[in-house]
C-alpha positions in Angstrom: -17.6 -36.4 -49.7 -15.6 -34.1 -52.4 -13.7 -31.2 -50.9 -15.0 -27.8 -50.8 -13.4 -24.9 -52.8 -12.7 -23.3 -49.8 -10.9 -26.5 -48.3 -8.9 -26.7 -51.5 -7.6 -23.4 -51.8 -6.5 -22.6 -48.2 -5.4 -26.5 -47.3 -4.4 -26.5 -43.5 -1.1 -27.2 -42.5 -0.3 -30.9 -41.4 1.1 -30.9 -38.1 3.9 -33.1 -38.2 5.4 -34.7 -34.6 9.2 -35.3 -34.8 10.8 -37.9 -32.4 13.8 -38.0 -31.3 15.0 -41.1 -31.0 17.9 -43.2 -29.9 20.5 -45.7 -31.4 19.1 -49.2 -32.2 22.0 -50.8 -30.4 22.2 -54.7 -30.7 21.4 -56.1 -27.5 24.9 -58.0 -27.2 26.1 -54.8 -26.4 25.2 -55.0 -22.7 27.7 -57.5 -22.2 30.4 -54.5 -22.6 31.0 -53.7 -19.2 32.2 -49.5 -18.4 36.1 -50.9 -18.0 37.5 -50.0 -14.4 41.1 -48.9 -16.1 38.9 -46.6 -18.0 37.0 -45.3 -15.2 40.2 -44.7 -12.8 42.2 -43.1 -16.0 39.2 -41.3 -17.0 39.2 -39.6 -13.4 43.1 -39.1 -12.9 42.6 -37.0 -16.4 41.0 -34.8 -14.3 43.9 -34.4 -11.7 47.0 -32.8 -11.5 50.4 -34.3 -10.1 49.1 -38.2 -10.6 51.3 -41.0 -11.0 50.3 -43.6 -13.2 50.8 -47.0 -11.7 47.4 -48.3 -14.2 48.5 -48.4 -17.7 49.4 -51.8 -19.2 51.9 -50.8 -22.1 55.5 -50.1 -22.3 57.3 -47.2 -21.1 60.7 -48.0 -22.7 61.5 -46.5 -26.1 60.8 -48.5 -29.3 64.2 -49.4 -30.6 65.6 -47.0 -32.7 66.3 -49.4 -35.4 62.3 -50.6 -35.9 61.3 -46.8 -35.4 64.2 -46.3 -38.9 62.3 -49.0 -40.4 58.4 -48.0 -39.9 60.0 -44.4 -41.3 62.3 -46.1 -44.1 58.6 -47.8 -45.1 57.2 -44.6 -45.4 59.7 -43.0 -47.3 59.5 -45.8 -49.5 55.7 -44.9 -50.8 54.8 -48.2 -48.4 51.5 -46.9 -47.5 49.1 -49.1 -49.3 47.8 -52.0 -48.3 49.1 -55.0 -48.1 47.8 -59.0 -48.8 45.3 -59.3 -46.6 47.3 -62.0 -44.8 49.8 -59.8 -44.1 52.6 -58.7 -45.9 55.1 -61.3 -47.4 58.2 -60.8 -45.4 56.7 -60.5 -42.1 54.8 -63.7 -42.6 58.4 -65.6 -43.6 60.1 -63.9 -40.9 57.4 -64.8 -38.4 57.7 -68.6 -39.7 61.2 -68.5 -39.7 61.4 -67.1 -35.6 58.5 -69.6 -34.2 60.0 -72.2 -36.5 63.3 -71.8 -34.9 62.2 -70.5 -31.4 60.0 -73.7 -30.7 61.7 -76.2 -33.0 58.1 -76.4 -34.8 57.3 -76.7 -38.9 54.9 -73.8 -40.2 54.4 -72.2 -43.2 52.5 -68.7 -44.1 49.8 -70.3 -44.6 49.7 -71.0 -40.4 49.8 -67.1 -39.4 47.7 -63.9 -39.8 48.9 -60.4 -39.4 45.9 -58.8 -37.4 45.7 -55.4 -36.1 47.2 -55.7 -32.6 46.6 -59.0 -30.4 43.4 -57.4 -30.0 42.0 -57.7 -33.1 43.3 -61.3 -33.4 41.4 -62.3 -29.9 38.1 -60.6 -31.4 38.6 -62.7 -34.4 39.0 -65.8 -32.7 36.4 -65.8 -30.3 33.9 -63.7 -32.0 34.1 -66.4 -35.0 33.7 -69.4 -32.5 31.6 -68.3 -29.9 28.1 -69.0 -29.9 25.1 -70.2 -28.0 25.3 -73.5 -26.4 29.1 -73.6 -26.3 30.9 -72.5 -23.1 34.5 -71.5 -22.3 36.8 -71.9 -20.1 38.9 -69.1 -18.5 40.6 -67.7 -15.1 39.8 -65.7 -12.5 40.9 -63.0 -12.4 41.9 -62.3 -16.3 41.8 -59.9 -18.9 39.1 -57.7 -19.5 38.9 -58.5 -23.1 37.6 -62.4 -23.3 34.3 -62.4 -21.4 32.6 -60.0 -23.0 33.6 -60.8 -26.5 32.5 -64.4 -25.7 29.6 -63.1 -24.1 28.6 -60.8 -26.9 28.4 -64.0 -30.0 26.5 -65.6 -27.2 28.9 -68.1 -25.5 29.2 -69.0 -22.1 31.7 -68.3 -19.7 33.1 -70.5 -16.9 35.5 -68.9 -14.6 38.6 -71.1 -12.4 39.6 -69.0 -9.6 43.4 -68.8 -9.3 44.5 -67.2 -5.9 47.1 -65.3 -4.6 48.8 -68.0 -1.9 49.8 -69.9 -5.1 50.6 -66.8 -7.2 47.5 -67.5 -9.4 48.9 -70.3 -10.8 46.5 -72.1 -12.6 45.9 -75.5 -11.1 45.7 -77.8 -14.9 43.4 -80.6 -12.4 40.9 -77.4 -11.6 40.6 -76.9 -15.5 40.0 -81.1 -15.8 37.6 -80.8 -13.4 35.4 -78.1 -15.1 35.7 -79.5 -18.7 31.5 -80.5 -19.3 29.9 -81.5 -22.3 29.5 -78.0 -23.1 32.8 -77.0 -23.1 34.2 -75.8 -26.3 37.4 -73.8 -25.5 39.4 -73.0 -22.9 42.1 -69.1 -23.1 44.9 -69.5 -21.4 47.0 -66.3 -20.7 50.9 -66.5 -19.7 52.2 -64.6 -18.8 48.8 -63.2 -17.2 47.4 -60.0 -16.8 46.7 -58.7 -14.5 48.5 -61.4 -12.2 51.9 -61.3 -13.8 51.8 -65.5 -13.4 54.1 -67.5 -15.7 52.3 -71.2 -16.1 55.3 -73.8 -16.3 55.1 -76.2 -18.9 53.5 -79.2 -17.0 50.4 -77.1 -16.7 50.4 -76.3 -20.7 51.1 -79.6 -22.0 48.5 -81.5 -19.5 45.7 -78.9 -20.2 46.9 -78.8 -24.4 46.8 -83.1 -24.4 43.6 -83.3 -22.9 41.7 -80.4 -25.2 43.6 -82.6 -27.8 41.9 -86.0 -27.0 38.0 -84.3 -26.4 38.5 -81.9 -29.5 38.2 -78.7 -27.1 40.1 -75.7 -28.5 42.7 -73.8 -26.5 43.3 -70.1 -27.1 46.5 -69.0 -25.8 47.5 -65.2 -25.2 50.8 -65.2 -25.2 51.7 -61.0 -25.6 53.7 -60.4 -22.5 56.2 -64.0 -23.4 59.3 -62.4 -23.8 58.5 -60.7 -20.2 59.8 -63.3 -18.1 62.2 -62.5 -15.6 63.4 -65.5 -13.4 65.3 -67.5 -16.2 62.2 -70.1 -16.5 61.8 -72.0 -19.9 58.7 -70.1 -21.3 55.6 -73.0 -22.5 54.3 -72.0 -25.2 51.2 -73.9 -26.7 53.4 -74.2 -30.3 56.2 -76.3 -28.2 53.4 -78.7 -25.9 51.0 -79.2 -28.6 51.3 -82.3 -31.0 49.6 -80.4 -34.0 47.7 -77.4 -34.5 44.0 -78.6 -35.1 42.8 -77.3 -32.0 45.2 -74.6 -31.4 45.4 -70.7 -31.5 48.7 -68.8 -30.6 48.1 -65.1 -30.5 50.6 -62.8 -30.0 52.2 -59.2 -31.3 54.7 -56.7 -31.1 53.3 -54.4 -28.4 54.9 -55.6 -25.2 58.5 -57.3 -26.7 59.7 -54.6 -28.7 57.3 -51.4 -27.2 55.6 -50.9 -30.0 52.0 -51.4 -28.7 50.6 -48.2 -30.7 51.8 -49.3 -34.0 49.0 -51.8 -34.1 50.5 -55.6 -35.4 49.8 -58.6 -33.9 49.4 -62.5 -35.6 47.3 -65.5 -34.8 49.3 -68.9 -35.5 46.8 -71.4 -36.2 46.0 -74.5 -38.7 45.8 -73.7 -42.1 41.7 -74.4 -42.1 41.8 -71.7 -39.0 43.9 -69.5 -40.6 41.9 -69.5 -44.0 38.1 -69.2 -42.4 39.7 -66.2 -40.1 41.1 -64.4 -42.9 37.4 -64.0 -44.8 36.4 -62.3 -41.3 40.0 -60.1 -41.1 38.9 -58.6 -44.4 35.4 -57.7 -43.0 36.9 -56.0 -40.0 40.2 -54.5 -40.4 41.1 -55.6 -43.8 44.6 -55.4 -43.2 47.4 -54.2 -40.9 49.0 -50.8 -40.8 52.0 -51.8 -43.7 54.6 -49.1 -42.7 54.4 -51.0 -39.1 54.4 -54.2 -40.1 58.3 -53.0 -42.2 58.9 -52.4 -39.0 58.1 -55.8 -37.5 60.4 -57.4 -40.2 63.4 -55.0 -38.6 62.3 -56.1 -35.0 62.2 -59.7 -35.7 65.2 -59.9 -37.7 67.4 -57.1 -36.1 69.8 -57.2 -32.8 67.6 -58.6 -30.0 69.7 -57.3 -27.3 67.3 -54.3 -27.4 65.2 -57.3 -25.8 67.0 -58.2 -23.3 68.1 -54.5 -22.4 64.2 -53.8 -21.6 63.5 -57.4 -19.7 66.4 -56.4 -17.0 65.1 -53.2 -16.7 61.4 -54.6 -16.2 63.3 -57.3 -13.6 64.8 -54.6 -11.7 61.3 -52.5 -11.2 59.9 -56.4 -10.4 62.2 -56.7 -7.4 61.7 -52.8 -6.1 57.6 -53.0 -6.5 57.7 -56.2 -4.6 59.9 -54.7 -1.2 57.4 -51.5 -1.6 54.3 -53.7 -1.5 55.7 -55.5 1.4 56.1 -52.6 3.2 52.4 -51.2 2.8 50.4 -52.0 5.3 47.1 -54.1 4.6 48.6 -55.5 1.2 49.9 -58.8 0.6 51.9 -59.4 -2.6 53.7 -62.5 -4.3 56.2 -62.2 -6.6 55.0 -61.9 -10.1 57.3 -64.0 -12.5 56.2 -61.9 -15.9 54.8 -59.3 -18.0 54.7 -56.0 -16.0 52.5 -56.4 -13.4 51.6 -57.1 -9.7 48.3 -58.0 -8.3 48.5 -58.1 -4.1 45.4 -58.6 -2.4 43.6 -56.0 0.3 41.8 -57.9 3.7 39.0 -59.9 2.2 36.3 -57.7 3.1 37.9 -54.9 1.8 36.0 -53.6 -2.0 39.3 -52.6 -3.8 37.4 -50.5 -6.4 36.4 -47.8 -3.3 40.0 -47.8 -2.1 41.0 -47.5 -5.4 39.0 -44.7 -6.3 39.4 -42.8 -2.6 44.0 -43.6 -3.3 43.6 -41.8 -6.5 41.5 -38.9 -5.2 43.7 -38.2 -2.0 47.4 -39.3 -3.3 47.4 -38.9 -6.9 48.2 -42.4 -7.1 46.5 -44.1 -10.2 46.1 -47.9 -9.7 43.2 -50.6 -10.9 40.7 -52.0 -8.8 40.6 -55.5 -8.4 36.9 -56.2 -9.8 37.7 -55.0 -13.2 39.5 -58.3 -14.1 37.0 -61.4 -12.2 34.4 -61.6 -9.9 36.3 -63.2 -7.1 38.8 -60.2 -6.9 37.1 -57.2 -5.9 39.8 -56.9 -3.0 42.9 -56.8 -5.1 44.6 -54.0 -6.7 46.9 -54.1 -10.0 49.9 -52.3 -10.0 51.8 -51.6 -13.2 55.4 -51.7 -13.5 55.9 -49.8 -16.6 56.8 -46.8 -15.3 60.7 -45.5 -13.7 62.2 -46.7 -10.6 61.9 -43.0 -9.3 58.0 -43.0 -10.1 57.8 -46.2 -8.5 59.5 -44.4 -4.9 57.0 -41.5 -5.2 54.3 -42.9 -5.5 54.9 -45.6 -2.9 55.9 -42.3 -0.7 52.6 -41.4 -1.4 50.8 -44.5 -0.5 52.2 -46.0 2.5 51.5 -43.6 5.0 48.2 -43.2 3.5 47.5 -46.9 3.8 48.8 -47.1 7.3 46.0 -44.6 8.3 43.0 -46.4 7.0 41.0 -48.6 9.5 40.6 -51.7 7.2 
């Protein structure tokens, strides 16, 4: 029917409905759990007078001889980027320091600067994990691998460690659980949150037999340098044969406290190392290059700056361990790296309440238990990284406060 002249000369608005509507997140992204560092820090942000015994980086200066190099770099105009590898000299010096560190042959073709360890571990798993293909890691362990692996569809398959044996990793529990699914298995020494060192029987058995089923081993290896009780540190470039299965990741962050400058490597095959660079220029493209100047320095300067900082961490080691044995309703071991302690509450205890209830009525900042495994919701990480005198207050603070509750 043809419009009137009327209708065509006053047309009636159009009502028009807006929506509001919400981000089409991919569905992977449920496998991001809230972290329980970030819930407990989140909180203490909110406090006044807390001590921090929760955050995993360095408290130590960065020597002042890589901090004169990251500024030497800028001064130099060395802000664009750089290969997309990395840049040249840290590569060489990176080949040259394994190379003689671990008696082992690489070129630059075997390493990848990546932003931070973190990056490097997203590379790796998020390029190899995928439906139908299951790894292998501990129990408890860093917040970072399940998820990711999680997220690109893989499978995860926890091992328990426990605290009678220090979390050691048994190498005949990981046997045990290798199935015809398995694809990889991450190995983390020394551990967080557990502070466990593996020796290098456990390395070399696991490494040989990934070697002879064609499983792949991913080995974080950030805290190595933190080792405190003179033991010969294993790493998978000195107990593996070759580097076909292989993936040592490691950075800057925890050795030479430079953790917000952002560099880390993956040492891998050159086929690995080739296939992960297409996906490091989708992601970060490449590192910060006024940092990585700066790795050069650390690599190549005086080390003692090293050794300075591992005493130190020793010495808080030794004092954390009397002050957990003196708190009622914990039991510690003696953590033989990195900067942390993991001591367990009474079984029935749920860590992440205590946790949360410490923080509110001490001002004592630790991590519950559950945010690092499922079979560890009644242990409690304590960091290290913070001064012998905050380590007396806050254990001041916590003591008689434990010795009150009815657990």
């Amino acid at each position: 029917m043809p419009e009137s002249a009327a209708d065509t000369d006053n047309p009636q608005p159009r009502k028009v409905k807006y929506r509001k509507t919400k981000a089409r997140w991919h569905p992977s992204m449920q496998a991001i759990p809230v972290p329980g560092i970030r819930r407990m820090v989140n909180m203490a942000a909110t406090m006044k007078d807390v001590i921090h015994l929760s955050i995993g980086q360095p408290d130590l200066p960065t020597p002042q001889h890589i901090v004169d190099a990251y500024i030497d770099a800028l001064n130099a105009g060395q802000t664009g980027y750089t290969m997309d590898a990395g840049l040249p000299e840290l590569l060489v010096a990176l080949r040259d320091y394994y190379g003689r560190r671990y008696n082992r042959k690489l070129t630059r073709d075997n390493i990848l600067i990546t932003s931070g360890a973190t990056e490097a571990m997203y590379l790796a798993l998020s390029a190899t994990a995928a439906p139908g293909r299951q790894f292998i890691i501990t129990d408890p362990s860093f917040l970072l691998y399940a998820p990711l692996i999680r997220m690109n569809g893989g499978e995860v398959k926890f091992i328990p460690t426990h605290p009678e044996n220090h979390h050691q990793l048994d190498p005949d529990d990981v046997l045990k659980a290798i199935g015809e699914r398995t694809f990889a298995i991450i190995l983390n020494s020394p551990n967080n949150p557990t502070g466990a060192v593996y020796p290098r029987s456990t390395i070399e058995t696991i490494v040989e037999e990934c070697a002879y089923r064609g499983i792949q081993v991913y080995s974080d290896e950030v805290y190595d340098h933190l080792i405190f009780d003179d033991d010969e540190y294993a790493s998978v470039l000195s107990c593996a044969l070759d580097l076909d299965n292989v993936m040592c990741i490691s950075s800057f962050s925890k050795t030479y406290s430079m953790a917000g400058l952002r560099v880390g490597w993956v040492i891998a095959s050159q086929a690995a190392i080739k296939s992960l660079r297409r996906f490091h220029m989708f992601t970060t493209s490449v590192a910060n290059t006024p940092a990585q100047f700066a790795g050069v320095a650390a690599l190549t300067g005086d080390q003692q700056c090293v050794t300075d900082m591992v005493s130190i961490y020793r010495e808080r080691r030794d004092r954390i361990m009397t002050l957990i044995n003196q708190t009622p309703h914990l039991t510690g071991y003696k953590p033989g790296g990195a900067f942390f302690s993991f001591p367990n509450l009474p079984p029935h205890v749920d860590g992440s309440d205590l946790a949360l209830r410490m923080l509110q009525e001490t001002g004592v900042c630790v991590v519950p238990g559950d945010a690092f495994g499922e079979d560890t919701a009644n242990a409690l990480r304590f960091s290290f990284s913070t001064s012998l005198e905050n380590l007396d207050e806050a254990f001041d603070r916590i003591i008689p406060w434990m010795a009150k509750q009815s657990l």
